[in-house]
Structures are given as C-alpha cells and as structure tokens.
N, C-alpha and C positions, 0 to 999 in steps of 0.2 A: 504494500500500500504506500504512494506517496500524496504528494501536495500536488495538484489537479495545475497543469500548464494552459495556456488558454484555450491551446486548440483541443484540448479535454474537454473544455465547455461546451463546446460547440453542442452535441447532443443534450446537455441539458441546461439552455439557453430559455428557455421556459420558466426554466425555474428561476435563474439569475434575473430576466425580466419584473418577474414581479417581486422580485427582491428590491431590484432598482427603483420600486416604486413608490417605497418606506421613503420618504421624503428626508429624515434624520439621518439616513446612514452613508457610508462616502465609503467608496469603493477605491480603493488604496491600491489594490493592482485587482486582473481580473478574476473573481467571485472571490476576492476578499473584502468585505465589509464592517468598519467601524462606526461606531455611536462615540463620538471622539475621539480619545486614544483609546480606547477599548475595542477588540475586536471581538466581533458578535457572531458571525460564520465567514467559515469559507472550506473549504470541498476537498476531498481527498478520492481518489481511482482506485482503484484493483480489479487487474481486468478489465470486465466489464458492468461491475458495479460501482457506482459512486454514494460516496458519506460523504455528509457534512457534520462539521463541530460548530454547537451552538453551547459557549460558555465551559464545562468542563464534561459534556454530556455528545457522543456520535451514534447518529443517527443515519441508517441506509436510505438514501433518496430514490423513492417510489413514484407514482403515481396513486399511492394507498397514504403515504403518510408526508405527501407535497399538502396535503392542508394541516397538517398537525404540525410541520416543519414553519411555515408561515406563522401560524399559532404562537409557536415557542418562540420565535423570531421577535413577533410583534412584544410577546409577554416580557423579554431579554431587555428589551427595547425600554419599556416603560419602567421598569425594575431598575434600570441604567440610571433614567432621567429621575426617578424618586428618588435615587439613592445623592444625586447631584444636586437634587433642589434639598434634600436636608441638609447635606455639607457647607449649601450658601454658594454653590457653582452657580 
C-alpha cells in the first residue's frame, strides 16, 4: 500500500470532486486535503483498491461507504473548526 500519485486519482475522481466541494478544505497536493494545517484525508492504493485516512481512522473507498466517507469528512471538518473557535483561533 502506498500514498495514491495523481494519476491514481484518476478513477476515483468522483470522489475527490465532491471533496472539492467542502468549501473549508485546500487541497495541498492532489487528494490531499486540509482544514488548515490539519490534514483531514487523503488516499492511499493497493492494487486495485483505494483507502483513505480521515484523522487516525482508514477507510476502503467504495461506492457503499463514498456516503459515510463524506459523512466523516464533513463530521472531521466541524470537530476541526469547534475545537478552533474554543482555542480563540
């Protein structure tokens, strides 16, 4: 298993899409994404299945668990930004 090159994207470019669309996050290089310096996923290969790491937790990227991945994305996301607005970020 490694860390997903771009042109590993290419087939799940779907997914990185509506990644893209979390308006908070910045894509640092391609399908890696932070909520500032905090990285929130980005995708790892073997063969022909793809995982992504969301926080300390990997997850196999399906078509079964692309809406639970989003899910946890979003949840990472807000969890980020509470934990910023208590600090006084």
């Amino acid at each position: 298993m490694r860390h997903t090159k771009s042109e590993d994207l290419i087939p799940i470019m779907y997914v990185i899409e509506k990644i893209r669309k979390l308006d908070c996050l910045k894509e640092k290089s391609p399908g890696s994404f932070y909520y500032r310096s905090k990285n929130v996923i980005h995708f790892h290969v073997d063969k022909e299945s793809y995982f992504c790491d969301i926080g300390n937790s990997r997850y196999e990227l399906n078509e079964k668990t692309l809406p639970i991945i989003i899910k946890i994305v979003s949840d990472e996301i807000e969890a980020l930004g509470n934990k910023a607005r208590s600090n006084g970020e």
